[in-house]
C-alpha positions in Angstrom: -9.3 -11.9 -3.2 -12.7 -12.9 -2.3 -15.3 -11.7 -4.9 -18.1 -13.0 -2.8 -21.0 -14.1 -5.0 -20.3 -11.3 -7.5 -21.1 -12.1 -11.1 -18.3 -12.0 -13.5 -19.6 -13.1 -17.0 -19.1 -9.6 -17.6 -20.9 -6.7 -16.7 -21.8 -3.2 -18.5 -20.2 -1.7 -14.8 -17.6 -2.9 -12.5 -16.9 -1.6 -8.9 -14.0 -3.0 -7.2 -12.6 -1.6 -3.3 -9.2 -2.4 -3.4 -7.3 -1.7 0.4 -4.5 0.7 1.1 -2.1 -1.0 3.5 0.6 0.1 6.5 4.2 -1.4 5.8 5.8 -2.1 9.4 9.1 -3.7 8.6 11.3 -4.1 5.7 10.4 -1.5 3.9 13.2 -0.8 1.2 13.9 -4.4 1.0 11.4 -5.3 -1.8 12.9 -3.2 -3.9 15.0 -5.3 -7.0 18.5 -3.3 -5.8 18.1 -5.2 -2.5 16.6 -8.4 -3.1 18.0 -8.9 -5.9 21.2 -9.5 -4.1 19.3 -11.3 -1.2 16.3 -11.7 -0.4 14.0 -9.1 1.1 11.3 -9.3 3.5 8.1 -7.0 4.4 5.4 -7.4 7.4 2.7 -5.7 6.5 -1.2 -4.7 6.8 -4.4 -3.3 5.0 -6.4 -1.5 6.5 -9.9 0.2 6.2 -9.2 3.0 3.6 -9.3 2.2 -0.1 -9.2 2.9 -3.5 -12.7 2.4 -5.7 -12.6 1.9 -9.3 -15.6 1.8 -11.2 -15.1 0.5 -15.0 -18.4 0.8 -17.2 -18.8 0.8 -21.2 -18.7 4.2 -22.4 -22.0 5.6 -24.0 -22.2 6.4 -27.7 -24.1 9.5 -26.8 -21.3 11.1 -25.5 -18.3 13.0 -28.0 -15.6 11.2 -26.8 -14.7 7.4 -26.9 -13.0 7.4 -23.8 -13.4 9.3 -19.6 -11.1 8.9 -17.3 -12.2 10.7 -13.8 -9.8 11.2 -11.2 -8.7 13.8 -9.5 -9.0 15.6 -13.1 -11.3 14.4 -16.1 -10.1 13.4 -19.2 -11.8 13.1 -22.6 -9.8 11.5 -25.4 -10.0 9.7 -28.7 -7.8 6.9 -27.7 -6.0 4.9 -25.5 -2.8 6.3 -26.3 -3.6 9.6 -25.5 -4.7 8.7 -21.9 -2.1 10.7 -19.5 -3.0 8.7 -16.4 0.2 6.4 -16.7 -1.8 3.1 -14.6 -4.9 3.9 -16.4 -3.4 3.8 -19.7 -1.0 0.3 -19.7 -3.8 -1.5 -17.8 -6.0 -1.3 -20.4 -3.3 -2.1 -23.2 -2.0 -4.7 -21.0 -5.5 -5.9 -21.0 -6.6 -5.2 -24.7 -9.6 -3.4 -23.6 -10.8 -1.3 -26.3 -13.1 1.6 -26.2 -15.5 2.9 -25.3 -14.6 2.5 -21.9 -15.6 4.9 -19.0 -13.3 4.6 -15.8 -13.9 6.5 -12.5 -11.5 6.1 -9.4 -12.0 7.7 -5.8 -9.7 7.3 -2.8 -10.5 7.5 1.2 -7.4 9.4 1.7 -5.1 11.5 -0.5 -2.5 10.3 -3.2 0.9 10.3 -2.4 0.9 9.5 1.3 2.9 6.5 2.0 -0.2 4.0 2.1 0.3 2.5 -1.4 -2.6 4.2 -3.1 -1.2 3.8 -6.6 -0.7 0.2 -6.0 -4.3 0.0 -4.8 -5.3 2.0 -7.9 -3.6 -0.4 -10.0 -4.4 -3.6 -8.6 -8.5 -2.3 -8.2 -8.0 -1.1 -12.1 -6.8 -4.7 -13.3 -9.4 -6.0 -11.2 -12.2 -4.4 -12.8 -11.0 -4.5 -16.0 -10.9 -8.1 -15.8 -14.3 -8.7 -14.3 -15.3 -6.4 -17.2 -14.1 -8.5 -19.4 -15.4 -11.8 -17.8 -12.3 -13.3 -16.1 -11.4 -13.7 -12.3 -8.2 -13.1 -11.9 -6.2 -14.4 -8.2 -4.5 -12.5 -6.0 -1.2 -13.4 -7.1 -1.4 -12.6 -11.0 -3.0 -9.1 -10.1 -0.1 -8.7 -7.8 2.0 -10.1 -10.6 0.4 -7.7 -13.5 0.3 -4.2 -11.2 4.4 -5.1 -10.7 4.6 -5.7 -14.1 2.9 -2.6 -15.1 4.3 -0.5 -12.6 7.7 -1.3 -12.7 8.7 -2.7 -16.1 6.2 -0.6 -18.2 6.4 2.1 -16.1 9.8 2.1 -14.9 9.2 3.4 -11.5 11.8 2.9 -8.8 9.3 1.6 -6.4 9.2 -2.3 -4.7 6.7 -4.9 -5.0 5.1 -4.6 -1.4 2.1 -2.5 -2.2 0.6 -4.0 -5.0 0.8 -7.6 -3.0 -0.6 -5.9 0.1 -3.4 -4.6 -2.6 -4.1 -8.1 -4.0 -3.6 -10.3 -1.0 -5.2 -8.6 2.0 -4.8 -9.0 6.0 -1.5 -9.0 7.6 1.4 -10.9 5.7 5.1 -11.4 5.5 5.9 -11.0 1.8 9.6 -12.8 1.1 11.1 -11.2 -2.5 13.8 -13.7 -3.8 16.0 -13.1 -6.0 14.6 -15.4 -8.9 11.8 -12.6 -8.7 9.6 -14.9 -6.9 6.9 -13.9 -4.0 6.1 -16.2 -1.1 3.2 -15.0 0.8 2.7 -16.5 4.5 -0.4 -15.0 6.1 -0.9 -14.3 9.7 -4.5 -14.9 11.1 -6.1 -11.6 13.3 -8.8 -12.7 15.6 -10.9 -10.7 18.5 -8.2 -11.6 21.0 -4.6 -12.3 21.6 -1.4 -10.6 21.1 -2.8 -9.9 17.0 -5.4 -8.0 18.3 -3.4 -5.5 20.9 -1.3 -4.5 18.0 -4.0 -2.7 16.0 -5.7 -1.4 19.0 -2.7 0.2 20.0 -2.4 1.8 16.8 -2.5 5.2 16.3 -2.1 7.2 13.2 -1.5 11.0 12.1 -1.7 12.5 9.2 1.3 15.3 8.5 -0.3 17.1 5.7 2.5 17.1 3.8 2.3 14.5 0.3 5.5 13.9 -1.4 7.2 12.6 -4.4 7.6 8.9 -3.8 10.0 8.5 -6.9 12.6 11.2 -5.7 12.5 9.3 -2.1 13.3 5.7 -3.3 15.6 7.1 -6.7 17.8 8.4 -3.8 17.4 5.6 -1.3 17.7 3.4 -4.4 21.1 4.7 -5.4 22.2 4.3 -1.9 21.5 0.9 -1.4 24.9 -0.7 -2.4 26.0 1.2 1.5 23.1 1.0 3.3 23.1 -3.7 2.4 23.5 -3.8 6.5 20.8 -1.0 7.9 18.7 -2.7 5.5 19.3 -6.4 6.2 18.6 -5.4 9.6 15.1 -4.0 8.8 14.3 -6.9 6.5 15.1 -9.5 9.7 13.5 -7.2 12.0 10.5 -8.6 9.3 11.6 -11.7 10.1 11.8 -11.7 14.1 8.2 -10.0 14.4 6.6 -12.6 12.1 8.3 -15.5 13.6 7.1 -13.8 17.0 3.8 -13.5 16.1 3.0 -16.9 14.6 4.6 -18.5 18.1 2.8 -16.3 20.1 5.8 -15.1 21.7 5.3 -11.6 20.6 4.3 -8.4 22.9 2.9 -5.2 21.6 5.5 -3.0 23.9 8.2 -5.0 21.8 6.7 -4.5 19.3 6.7 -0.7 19.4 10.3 -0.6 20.4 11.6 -2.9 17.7 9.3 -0.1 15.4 11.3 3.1 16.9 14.7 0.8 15.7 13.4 0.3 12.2 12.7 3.9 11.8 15.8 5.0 13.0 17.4 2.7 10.8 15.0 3.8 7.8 15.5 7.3 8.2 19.4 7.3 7.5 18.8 5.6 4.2 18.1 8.8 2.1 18.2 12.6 3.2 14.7 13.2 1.9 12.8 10.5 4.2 12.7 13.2 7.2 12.9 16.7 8.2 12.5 18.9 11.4 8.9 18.9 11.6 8.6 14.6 11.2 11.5 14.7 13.6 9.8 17.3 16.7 6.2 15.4 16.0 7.5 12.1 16.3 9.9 13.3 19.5 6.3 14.4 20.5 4.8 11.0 19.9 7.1 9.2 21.6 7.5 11.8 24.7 4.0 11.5 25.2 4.1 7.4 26.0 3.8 5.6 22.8 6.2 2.7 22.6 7.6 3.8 18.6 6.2 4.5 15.4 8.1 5.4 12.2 6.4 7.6 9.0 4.5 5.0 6.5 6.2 4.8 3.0 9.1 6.2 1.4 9.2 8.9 3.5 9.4 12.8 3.2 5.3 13.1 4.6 2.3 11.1 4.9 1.1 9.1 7.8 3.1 9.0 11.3 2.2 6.1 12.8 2.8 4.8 16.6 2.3 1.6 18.6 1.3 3.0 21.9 -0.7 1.5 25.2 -4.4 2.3 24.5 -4.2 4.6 28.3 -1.8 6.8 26.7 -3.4 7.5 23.3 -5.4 10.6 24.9 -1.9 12.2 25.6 -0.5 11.0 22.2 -3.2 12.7 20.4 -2.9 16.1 23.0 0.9 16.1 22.1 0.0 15.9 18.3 -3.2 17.9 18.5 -2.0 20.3 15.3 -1.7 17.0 13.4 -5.2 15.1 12.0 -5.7 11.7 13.3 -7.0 9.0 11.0 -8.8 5.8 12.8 -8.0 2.7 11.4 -9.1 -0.8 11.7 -7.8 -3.7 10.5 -9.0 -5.1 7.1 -8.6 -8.7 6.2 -9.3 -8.6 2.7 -7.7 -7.6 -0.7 -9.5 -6.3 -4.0 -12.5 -7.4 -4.1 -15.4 -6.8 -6.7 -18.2 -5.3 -5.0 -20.6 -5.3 -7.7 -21.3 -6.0 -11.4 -24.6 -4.7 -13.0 -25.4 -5.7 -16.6 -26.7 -3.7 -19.4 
């Protein structure tokens, strides 16, 4: 996390930009069921959409102690009565007291398989601790969204996202079963091998958002059967990283070891396709890209393909009833963009 110059004695108003990210292999793997048994692996991205999270002390002026703004606007007395799940247990994880006004705004919609409530969470703790005059690392933000997530929360989701959130760039992320993280960053220049891979990325949004938890309860309780489709995906993880860092690594194998994952990831819960992700990514792959797979649990979202930059004119022609998003590369996590006194 690189907070730049940023003062963080504590300020009246925080604004933190916290990245959403694109999971290539291993998804499924950071989730305790797995890796608790062995350990699971997770290559992964961020890229140029985010969450923003502006934290500021509330005004006496107003009626109510506390705002939260997101995609609806509540007003309550106390902490306690907050119904934004993240919102609330961040700031009693934290001990923030009000008056507090927080405000959260997203590049993309919720619930589309780029982590956004990770990146909410992460951002939120972020802030909150900036507001309170501590800088917090990567790795306990990580630690705390995980902690607030899964153990308060008790969502059945994995610890990918929220270390995607914290860390930035392009990482393999190895969950043991002790519970530890190990974080081993791959550096993306303006040339190379690194380079091809995000310029021959090309993603689509299917307009469909979906329940994350029903995906991964499902997948979760099928895990026990599915130890070898996922072991495969998790050293799939492994091979591209190892790839990558000895330069041995091309984007067309890339794109085909991508089209193996998703077939392997799509037979690890009913819900993670249907027809209309089956004919688009048919469509997708008809039309020259090398593979893809849908980003997340699965169900809608983002399809996402590796394909050769002279056939992403007839990739987007074949998906033409679909929205394409362009993407870049980001190589940073949360960050505090600002911090304005009283």
């Amino acid at each position: 996390m690189d907070n730049g110059n940023v003062d963080l004695s504590g300020g009246d108003m925080i604004v933190t930009r916290t990245p959403l990210r694109v999971g290539f292999f291993g998804g499924g793997t950071d989730l305790g069921v797995f890796y608790r048994n062995t350990p699971g692996a997770v290559l992964s991205a961020t890229i140029n959409r985010y969450v923003y999270v502006t934290v500021k002390r509330h005004s006496e002026l107003f009626f109510e102690p506390i705002r939260i703004n997101y995609s609806i606007s509540e007003q309550v007395n106390t902490i306690d009565e907050i119904k934004n799940n993240i919102a609330r247990e961040c700031l009693k994880f934290l001990n923030v007291d009000a008056p507090i006004y927080i405000s959260t705004v997203g590049d993309v919609p919720a619930s589309t398989g780029l982590g956004g409530s990770s990146s909410f969470a992460v951002g939120l703790l972020n802030a909150l601790h900036a507001y309170k005059g501590e800088r917090a690392s990567p790795g306990q933000l990580a630690d705390e969204a995980c902690h607030i997530e899964i153990e308060v929360l008790g969502e059945p989701i994995g610890k990918q996202d929220q270390y995607a959130a914290a860390f930035g760039g392009m990482n393999l992320f190895t969950f043991k079963p002790d519970e530890g993280v190990t974080v081993e960053h791959l550096t993306v220049d303006g040339t190379g091998t690194m380079r091809e891979f995000f310029d021959s990325m090309l993603m689509f949004w299917t307009g469909h958002q979906r329940d994350t938890s029903a995906v991964l309860s499902e997948q979760s309780k099928n895990t026990a059967s599915k130890m070898d489709q996922l072991s495969a995906m998790r050293d799939q993880a492994l091979d591209i990283h190892r790839g990558f860092a000895e330069g041995a690594m091309n984007v067309a194998d890339c794109g085909a070891m991508l089209d193996t994952a998703w077939h392997l990831k799509r037979g690890l819960a009913s819900t993670i396709t249907n027809s209309g992700i089956d004919q688009a990514y048919k469509a997708g792959r008809d039309a020259g890209a090398y593979g893809g797979k849908l980003c997340g649990a699965g169900a809608g979202g983002f399809l996402m393909f590796l394909a050769p930059p002279e056939r992403h004119d007839a990739v987007r022609n074949a998906l033409s009833r679909l929205i394409e998003m362009r993407v870049n590369f980001e190589p940073q996590g949360s960050r505090v963009l600002s911090s304005f006194g009283p």
